[in-house]
N, CA and C of each residue as an Amber inpcrd file, in Angstrom:
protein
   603
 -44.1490000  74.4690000-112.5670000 -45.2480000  74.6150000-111.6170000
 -46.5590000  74.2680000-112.3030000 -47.5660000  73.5380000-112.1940000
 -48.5810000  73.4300000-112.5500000 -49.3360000  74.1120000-112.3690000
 -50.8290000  73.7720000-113.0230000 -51.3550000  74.9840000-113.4540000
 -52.5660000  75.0140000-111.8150000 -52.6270000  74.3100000-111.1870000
 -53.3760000  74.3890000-110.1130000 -52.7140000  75.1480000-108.8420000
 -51.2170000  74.9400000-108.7920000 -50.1500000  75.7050000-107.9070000
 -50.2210000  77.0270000-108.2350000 -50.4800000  77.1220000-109.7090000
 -50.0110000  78.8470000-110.1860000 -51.3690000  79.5940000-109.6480000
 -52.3160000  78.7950000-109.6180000 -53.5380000  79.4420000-109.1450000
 -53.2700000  79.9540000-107.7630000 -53.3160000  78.8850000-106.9910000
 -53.4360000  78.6810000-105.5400000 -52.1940000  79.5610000-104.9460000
 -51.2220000  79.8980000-105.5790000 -49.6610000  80.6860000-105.4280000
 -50.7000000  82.5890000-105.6740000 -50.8380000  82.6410000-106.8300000
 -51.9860000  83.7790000-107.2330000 -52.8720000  84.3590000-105.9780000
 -53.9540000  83.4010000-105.3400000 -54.6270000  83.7780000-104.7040000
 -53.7820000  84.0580000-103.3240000 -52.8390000  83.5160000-102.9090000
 -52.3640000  83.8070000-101.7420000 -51.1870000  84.9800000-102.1080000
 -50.8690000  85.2080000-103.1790000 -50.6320000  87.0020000-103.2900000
 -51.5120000  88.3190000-102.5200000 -52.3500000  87.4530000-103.3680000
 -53.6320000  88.4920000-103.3010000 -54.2800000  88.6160000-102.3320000
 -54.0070000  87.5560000-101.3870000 -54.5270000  87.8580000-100.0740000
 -53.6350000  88.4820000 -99.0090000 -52.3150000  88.4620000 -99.4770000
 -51.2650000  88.4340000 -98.2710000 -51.2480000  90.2970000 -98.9480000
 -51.2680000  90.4310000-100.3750000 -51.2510000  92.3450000-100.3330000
 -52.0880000  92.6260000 -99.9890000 -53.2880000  92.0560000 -99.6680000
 -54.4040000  93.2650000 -99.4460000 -54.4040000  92.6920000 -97.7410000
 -53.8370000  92.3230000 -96.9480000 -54.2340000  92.2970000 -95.6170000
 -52.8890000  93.0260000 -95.1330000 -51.4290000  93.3830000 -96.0850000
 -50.5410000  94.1400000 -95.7750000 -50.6240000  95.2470000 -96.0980000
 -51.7420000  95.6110000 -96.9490000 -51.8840000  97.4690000 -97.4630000
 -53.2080000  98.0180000 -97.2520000 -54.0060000  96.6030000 -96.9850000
 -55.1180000  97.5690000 -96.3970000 -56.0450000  96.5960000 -94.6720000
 -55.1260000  97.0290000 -93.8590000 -55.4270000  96.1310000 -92.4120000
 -56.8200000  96.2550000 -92.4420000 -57.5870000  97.6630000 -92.1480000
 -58.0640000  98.4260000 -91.6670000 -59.6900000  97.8480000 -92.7580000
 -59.3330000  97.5100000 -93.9100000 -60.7980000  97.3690000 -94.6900000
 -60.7700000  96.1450000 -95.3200000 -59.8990000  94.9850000 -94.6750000
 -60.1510000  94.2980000 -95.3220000 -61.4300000  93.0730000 -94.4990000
 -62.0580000  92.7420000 -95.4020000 -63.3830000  92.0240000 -94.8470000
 -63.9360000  90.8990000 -96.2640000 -64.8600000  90.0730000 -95.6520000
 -65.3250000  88.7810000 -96.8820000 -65.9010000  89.6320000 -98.0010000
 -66.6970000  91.0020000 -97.8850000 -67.2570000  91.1400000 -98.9430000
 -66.6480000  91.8520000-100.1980000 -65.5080000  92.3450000 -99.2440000
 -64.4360000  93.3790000-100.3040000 -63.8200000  92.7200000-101.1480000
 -63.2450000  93.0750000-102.5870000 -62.5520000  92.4070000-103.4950000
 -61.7110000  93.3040000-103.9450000 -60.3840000  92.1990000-104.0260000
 -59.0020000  92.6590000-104.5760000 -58.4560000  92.2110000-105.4930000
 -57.7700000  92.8510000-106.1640000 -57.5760000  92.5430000-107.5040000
 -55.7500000  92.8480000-107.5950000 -55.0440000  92.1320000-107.7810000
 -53.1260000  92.7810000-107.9190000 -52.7520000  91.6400000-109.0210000
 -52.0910000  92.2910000-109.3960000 -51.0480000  91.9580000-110.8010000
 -50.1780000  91.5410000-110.8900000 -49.6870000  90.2700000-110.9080000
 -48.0290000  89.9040000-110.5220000 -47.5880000  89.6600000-111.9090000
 -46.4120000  90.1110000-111.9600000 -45.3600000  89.5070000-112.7730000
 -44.4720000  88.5230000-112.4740000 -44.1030000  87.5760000-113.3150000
 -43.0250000  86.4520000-113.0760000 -42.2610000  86.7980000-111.7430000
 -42.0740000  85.3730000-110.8520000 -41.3120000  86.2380000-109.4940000
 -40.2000000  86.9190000-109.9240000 -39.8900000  87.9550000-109.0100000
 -38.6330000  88.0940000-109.4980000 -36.5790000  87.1800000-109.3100000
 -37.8260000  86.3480000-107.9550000 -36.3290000  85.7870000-107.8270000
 -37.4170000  84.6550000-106.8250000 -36.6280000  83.3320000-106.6790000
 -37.1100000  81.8940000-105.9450000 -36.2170000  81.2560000-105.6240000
 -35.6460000  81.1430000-104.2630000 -34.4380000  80.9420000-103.9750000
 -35.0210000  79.7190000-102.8190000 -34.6360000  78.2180000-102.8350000
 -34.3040000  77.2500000-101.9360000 -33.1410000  76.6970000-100.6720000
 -33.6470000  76.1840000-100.0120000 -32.2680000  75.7880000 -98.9930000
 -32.3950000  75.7590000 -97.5750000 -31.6630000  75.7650000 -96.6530000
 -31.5380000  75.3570000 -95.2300000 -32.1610000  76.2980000 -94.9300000
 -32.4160000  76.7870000 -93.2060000 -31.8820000  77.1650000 -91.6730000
 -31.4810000  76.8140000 -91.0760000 -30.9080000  77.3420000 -89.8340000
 -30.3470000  76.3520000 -88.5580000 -30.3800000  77.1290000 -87.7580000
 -30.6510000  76.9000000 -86.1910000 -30.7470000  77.6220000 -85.1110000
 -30.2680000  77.2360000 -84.2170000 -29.3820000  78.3610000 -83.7680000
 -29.0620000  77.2250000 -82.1010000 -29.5120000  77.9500000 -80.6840000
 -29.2100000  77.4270000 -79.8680000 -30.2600000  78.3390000 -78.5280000
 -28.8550000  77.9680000 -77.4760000 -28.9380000  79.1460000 -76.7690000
 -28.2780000  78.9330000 -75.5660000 -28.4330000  79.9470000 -74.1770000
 -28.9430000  79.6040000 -73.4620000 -28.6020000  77.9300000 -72.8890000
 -30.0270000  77.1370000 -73.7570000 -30.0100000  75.8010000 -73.6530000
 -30.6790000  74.8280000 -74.6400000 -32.3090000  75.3850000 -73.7300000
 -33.1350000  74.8590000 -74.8610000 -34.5940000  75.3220000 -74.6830000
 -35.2840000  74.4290000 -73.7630000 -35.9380000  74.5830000 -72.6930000
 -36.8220000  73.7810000 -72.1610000 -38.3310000  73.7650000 -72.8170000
 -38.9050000  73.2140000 -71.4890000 -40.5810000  73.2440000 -71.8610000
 -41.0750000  74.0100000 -71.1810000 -40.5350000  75.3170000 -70.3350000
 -41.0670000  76.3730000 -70.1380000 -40.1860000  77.5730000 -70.6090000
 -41.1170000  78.7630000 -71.0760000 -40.0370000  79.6990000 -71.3640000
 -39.3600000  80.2450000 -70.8040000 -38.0440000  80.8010000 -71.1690000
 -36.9190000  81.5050000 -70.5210000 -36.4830000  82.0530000 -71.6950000
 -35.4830000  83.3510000 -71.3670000 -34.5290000  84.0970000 -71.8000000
 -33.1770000  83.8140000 -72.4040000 -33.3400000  83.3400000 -73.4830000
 -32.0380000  82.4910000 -74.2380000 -31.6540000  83.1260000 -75.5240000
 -30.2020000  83.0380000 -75.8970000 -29.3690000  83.8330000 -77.0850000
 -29.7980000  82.9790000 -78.3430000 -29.9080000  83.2840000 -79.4320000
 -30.3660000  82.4030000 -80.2630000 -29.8320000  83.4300000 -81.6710000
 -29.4770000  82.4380000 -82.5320000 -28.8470000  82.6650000 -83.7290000
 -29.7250000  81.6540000 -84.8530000 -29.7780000  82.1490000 -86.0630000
 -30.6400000  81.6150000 -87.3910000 -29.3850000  81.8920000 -88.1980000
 -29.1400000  80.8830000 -89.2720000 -28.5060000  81.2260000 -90.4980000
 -29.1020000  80.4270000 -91.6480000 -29.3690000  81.5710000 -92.4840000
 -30.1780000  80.4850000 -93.5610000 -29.2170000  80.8080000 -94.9750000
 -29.3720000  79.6910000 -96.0130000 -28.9020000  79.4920000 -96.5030000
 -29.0290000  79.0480000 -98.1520000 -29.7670000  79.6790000 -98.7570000
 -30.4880000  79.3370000 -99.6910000 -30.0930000  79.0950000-101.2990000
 -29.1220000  78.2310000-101.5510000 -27.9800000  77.9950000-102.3960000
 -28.5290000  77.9430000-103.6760000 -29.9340000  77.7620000-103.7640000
 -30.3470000  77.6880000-105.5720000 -31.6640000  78.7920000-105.6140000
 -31.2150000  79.5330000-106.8480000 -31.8580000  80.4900000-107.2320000
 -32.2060000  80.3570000-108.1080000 -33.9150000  80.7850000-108.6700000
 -34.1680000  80.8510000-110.1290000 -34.5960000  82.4030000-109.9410000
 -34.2270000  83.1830000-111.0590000 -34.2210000  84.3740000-111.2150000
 -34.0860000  85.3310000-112.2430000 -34.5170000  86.3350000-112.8720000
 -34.8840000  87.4800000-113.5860000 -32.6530000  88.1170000-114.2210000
 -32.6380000  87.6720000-112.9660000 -31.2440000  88.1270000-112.6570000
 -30.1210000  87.2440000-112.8860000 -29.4250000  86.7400000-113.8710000
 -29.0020000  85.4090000-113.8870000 -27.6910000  85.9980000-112.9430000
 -27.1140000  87.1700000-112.1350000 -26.2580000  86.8320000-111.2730000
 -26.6510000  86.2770000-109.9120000 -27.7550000  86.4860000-109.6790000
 -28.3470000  86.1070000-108.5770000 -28.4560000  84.3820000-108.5300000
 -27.4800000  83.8620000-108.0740000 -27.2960000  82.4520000-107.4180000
 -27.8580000  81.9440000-106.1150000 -27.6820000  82.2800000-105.4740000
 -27.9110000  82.1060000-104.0710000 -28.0590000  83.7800000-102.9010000
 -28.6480000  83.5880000-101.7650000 -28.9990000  84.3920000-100.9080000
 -28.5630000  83.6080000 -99.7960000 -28.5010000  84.4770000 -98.5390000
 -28.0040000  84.0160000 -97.0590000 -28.3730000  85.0880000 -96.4270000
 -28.5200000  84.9140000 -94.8080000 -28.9370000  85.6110000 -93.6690000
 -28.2720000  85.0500000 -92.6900000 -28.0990000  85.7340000 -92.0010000
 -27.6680000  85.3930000 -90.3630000 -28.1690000  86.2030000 -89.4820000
 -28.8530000  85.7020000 -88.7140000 -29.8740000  86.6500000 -87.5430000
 -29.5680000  86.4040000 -86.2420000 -29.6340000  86.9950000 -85.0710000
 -29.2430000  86.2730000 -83.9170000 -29.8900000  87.8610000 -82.9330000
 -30.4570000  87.4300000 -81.4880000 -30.4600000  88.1390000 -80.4600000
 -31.3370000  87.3020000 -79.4380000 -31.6400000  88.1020000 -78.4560000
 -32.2220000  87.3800000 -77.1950000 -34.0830000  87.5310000 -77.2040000
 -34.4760000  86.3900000 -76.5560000 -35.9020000  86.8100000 -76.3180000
 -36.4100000  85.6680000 -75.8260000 -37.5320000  85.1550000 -75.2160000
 -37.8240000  84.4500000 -74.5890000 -38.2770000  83.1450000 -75.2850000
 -38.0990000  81.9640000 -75.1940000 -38.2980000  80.9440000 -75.8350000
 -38.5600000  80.0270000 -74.9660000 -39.5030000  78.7260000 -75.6530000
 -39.5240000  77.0790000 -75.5430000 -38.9510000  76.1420000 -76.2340000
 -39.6150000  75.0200000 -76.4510000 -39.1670000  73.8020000 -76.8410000
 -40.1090000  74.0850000 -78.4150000 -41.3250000  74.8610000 -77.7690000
 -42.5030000  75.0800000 -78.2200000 -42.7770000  76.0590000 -79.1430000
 -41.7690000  77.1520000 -78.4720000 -42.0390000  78.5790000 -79.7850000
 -40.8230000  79.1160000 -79.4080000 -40.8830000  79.7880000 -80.3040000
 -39.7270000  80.8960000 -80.3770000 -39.9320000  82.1220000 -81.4760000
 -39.9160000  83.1160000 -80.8080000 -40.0480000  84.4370000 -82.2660000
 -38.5510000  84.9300000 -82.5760000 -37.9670000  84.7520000 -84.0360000
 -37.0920000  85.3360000 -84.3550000 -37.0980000  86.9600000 -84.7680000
 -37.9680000  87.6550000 -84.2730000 -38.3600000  88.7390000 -85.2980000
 -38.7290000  88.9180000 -86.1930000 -38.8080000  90.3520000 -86.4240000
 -39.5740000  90.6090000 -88.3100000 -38.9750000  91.5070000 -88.7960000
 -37.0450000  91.2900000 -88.8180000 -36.5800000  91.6980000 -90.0650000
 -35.2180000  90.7760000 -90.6670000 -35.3710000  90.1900000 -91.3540000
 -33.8340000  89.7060000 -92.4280000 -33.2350000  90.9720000 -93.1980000
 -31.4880000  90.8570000 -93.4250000 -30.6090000  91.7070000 -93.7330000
 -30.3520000  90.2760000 -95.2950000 -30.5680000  90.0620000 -96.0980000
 -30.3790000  89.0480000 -96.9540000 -28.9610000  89.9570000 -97.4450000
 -27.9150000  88.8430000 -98.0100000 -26.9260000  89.3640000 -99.1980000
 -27.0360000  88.0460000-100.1550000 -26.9800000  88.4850000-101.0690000
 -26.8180000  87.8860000-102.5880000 -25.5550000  87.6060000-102.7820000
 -25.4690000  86.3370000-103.8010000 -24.1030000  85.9600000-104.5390000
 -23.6900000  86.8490000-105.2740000 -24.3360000  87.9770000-105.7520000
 -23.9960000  89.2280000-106.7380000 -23.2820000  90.3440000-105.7280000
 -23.3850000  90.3660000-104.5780000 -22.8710000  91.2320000-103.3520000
 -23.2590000  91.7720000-103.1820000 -24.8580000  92.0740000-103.9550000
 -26.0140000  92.8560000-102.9650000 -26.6300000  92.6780000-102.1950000
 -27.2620000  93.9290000-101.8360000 -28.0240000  93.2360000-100.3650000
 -29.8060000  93.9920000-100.0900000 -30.6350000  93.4450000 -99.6790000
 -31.9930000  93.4690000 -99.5980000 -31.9040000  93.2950000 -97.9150000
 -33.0670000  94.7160000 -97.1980000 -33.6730000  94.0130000 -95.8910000
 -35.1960000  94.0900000 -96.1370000 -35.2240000  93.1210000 -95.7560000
 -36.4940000  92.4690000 -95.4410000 -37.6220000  92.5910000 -94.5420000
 -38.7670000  93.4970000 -94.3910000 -39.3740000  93.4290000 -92.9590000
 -40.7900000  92.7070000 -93.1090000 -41.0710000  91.7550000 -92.2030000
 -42.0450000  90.8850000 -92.2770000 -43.3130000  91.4460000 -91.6120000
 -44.6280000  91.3190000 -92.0800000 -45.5650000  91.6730000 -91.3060000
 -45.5980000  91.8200000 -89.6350000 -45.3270000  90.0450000 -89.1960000
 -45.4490000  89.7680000 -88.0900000 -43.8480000  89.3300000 -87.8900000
 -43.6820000  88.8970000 -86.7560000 -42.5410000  88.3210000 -86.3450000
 -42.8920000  86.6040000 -87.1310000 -40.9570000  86.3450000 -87.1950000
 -41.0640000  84.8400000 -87.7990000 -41.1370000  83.9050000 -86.4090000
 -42.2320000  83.1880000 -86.4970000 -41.7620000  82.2180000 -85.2270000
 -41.9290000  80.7330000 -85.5680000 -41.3610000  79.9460000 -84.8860000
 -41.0450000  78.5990000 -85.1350000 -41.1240000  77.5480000 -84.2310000
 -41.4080000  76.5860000 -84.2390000 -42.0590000  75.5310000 -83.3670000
 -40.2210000  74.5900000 -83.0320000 -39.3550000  74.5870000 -82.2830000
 -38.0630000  73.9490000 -82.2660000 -38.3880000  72.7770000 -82.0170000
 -39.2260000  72.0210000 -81.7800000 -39.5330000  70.2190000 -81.8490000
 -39.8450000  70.1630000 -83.1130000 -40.0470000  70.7360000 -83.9050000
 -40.4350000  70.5350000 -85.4880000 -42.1060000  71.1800000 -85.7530000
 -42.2720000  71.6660000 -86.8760000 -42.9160000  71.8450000 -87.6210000
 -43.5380000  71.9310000 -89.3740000 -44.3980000  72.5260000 -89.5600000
 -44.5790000  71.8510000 -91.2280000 -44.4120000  73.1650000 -91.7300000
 -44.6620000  73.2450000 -92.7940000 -43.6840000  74.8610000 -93.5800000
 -44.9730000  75.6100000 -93.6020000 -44.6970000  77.1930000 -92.7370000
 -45.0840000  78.1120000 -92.6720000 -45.1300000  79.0130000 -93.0680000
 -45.8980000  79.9290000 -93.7430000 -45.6420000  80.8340000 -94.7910000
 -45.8910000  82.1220000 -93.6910000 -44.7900000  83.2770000 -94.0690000
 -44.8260000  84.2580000 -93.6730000 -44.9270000  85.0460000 -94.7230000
 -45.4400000  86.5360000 -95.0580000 -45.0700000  87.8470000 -95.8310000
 -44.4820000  88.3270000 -95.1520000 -43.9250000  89.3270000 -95.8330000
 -43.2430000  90.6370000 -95.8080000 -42.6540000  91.6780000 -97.4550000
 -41.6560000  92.6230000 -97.0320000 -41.7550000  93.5950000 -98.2120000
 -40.5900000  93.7590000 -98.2010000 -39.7130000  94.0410000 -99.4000000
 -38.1990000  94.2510000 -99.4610000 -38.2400000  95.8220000 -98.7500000
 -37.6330000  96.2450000 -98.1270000 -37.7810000  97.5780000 -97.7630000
 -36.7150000  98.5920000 -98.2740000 -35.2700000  98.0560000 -98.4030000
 -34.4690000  98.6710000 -99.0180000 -33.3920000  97.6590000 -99.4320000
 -32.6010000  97.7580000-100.6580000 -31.6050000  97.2320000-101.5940000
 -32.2910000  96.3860000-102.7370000 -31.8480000  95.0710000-103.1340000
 -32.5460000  94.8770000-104.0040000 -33.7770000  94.2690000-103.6850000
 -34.3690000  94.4280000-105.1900000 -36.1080000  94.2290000-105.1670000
 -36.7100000  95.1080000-104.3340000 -36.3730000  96.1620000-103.7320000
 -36.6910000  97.0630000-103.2610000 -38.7610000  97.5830000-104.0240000
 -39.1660000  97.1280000-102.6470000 -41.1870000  97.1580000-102.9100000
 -41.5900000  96.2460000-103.1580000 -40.8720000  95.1050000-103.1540000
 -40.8570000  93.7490000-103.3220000 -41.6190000  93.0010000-102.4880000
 -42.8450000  92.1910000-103.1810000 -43.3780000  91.5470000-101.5920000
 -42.7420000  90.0000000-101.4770000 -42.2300000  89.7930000-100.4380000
 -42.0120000  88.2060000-100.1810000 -42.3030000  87.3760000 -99.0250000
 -42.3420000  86.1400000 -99.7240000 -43.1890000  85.0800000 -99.4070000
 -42.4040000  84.1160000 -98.7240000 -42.5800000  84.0180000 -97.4870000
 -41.2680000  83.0420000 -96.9120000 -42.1040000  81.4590000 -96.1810000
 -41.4880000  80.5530000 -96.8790000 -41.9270000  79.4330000 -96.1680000
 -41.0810000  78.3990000 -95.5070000 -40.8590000  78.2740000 -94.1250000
 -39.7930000  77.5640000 -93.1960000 -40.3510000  76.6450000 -92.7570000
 -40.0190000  75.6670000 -92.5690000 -40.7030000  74.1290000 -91.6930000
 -38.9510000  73.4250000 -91.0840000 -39.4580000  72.8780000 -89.4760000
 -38.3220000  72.4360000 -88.5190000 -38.4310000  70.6410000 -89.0230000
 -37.2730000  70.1240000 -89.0630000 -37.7520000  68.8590000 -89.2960000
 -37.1540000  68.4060000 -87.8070000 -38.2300000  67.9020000 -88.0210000
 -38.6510000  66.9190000 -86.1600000 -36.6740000  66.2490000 -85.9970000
 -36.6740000  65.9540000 -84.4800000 -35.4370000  64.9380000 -84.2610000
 -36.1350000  64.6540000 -83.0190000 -35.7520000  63.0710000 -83.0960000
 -36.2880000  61.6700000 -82.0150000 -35.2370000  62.5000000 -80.9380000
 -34.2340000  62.7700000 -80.7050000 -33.9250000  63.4360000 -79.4320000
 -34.2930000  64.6020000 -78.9630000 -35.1250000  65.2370000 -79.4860000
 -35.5240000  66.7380000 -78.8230000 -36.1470000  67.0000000 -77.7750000
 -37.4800000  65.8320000 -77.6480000 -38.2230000  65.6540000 -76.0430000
 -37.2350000  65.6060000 -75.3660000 -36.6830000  64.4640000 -75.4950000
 -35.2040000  64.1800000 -74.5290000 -34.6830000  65.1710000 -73.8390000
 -34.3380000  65.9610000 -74.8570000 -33.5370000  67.3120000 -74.4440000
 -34.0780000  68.5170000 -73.7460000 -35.1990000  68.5970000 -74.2940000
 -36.4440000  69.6440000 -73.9170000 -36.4840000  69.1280000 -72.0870000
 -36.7330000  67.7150000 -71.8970000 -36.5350000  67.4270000 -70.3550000
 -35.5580000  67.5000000 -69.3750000 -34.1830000  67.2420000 -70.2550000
 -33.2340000  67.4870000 -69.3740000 -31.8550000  68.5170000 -69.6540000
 -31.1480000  67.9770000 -70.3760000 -29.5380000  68.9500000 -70.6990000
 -30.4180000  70.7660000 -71.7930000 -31.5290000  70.9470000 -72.1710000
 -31.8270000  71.4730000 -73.0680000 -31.2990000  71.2370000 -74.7640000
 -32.8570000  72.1060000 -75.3090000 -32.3280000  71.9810000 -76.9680000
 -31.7190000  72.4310000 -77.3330000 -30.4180000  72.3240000 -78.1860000
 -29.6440000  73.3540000 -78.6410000 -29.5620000  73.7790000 -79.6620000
 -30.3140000  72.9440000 -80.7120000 -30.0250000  73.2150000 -82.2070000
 -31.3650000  72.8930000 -82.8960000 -31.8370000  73.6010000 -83.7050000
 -32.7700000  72.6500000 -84.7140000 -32.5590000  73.4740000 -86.1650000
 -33.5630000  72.5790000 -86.9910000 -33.0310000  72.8720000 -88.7360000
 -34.6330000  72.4860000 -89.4070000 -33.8220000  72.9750000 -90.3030000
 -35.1700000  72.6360000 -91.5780000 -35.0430000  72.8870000 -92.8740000
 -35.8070000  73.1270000 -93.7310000 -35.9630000  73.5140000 -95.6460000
 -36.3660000  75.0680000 -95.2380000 -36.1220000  75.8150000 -96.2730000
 -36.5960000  77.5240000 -95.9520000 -36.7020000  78.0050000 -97.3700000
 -37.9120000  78.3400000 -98.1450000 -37.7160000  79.1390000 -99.2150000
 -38.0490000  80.5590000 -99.1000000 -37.8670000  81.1960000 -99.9490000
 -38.2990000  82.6910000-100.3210000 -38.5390000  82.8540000-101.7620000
 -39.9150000  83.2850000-102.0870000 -39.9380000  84.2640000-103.6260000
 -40.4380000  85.5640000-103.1860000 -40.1220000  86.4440000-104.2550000
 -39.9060000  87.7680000-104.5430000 -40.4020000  88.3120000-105.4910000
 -41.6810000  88.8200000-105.7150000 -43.1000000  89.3500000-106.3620000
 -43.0320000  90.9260000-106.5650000 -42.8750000  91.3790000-107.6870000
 -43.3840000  92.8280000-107.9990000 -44.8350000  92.9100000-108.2020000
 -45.5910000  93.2760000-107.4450000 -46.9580000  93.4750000-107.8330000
 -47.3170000  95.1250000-108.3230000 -48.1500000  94.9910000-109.4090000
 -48.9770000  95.8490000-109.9760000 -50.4860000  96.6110000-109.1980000
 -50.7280000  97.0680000-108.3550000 -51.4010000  97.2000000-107.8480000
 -52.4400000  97.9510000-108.7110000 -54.0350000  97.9080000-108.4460000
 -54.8710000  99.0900000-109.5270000 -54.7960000 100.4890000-108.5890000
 -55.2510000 101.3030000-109.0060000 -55.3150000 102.7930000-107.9570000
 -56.9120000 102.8990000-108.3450000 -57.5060000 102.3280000-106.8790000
 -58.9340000 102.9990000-106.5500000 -59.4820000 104.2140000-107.4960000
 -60.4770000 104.3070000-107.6330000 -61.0630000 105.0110000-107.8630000
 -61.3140000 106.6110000-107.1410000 -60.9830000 108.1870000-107.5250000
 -61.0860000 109.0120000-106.6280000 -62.7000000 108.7500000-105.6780000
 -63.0300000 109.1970000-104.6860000 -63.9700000 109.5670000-104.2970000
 -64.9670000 110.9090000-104.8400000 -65.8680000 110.7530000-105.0550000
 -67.2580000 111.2570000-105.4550000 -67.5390000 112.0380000-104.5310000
 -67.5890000 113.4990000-104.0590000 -68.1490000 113.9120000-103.2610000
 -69.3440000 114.4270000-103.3220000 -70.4720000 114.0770000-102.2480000
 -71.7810000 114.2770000-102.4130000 -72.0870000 115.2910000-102.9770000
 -73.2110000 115.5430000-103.2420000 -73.6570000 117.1590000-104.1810000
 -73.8890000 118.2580000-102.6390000 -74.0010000 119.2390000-103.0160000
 -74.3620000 119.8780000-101.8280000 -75.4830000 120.2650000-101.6820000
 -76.0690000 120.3770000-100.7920000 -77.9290000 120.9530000-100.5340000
 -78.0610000 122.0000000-100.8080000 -79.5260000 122.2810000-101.7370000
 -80.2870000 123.2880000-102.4740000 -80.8870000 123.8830000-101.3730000
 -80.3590000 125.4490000-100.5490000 -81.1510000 125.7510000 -99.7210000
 -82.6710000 126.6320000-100.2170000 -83.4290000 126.2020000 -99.1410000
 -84.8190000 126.8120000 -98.9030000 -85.0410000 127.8370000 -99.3390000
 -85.7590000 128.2140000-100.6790000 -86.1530000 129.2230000-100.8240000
 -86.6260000 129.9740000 -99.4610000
């Protein structure tokens, strides 16, 4: 990774913990400061989605399944090879959007397993899009307090208008990574409580 990525990777830590731990105060003038250590894990590879009945260009109520697939791992953990998910339920979709939710059940090539809950819901553009970065936090198994960084992009197909107009879409795909960040957080400073008033002789 070069040294301009490691920056630009850095600052978008640091922005994605402090707008996930502190909603409520975060603003231009405030400054945050978090500590990362080496990821703990950077895993590459597919998605795929299919929709049924196929997606138009207005929304409707369709079954939809994700399986991702992320076959190369660099990691802390040399059993950790690869990760996978499979997600699937109903909710209203287009051609145009679609929200998969905001939680992954990941299992590892080691046979553990991590869930995942994302800030917001993951959603995805099914005519294609460019890679989107989501957060979220390991919540329980491994890397457990773990913040991760998910980036998915749809790669376009010359038949999808097509489809979007008539028989519906049924399938789309793309590249999907994830890394996995232990951050160091500082602990604020206690609060100072005012002095109390010298009453009136």
């Amino acid at each position: 990774m070069s040294r301009v990525s490691r920056v630009l990777s850095s600052q978008l830590v640091c922005l994605a913990v402090f707008a996930f731990t502190h909603p409520a105060l975060a603003s231009e003038e405030e400054e945050f400061d978090a500590l990362a250590a080496p990821p703990l894990a950077t895993c590459v590879g597919a998605h795929r989605q299919t929709y049924t009945p196929g997606l138009r260009l207005f929304p409707a109520t369709v079954h939809f399944t994700e399986d991702g697939t992320l076959n190369t791992c660099v990691s802390q953990d040399p059993t950790l090879g690869s990760v996978s998910y499979h997600l699937e339920g109903d909710a209203p979709a287009s051609c145009a959007l679609i929200s998969l939710g905001n939680r992954l059940n990941l299992t590892w090539s080691s046979g553990e397993t991590s869930v995942v809950e994302f800030v917001s819901p993951l959603v995805l553009s099914p005519l294609g899009q460019a890679g989107t970065k989501s957060y979220g936090r390991v919540v329980t198994g491994k890397f457990a307090g773990a913040l991760v960084i998910n980036v998915a992009d749809v790669q376009p197909n010359a038949q999808a208008p097509l489809a979007c107009l008539t028989t519906g879409l049924a399938l789309s795909m793309g590249v999907t990574s994830m890394t996995f960040l232990q951050l160091t957080l500082p602990i604020p400073p206690l609060p100072i409580p005012p002095p109390s008033p010298i009453p009136a002789p």
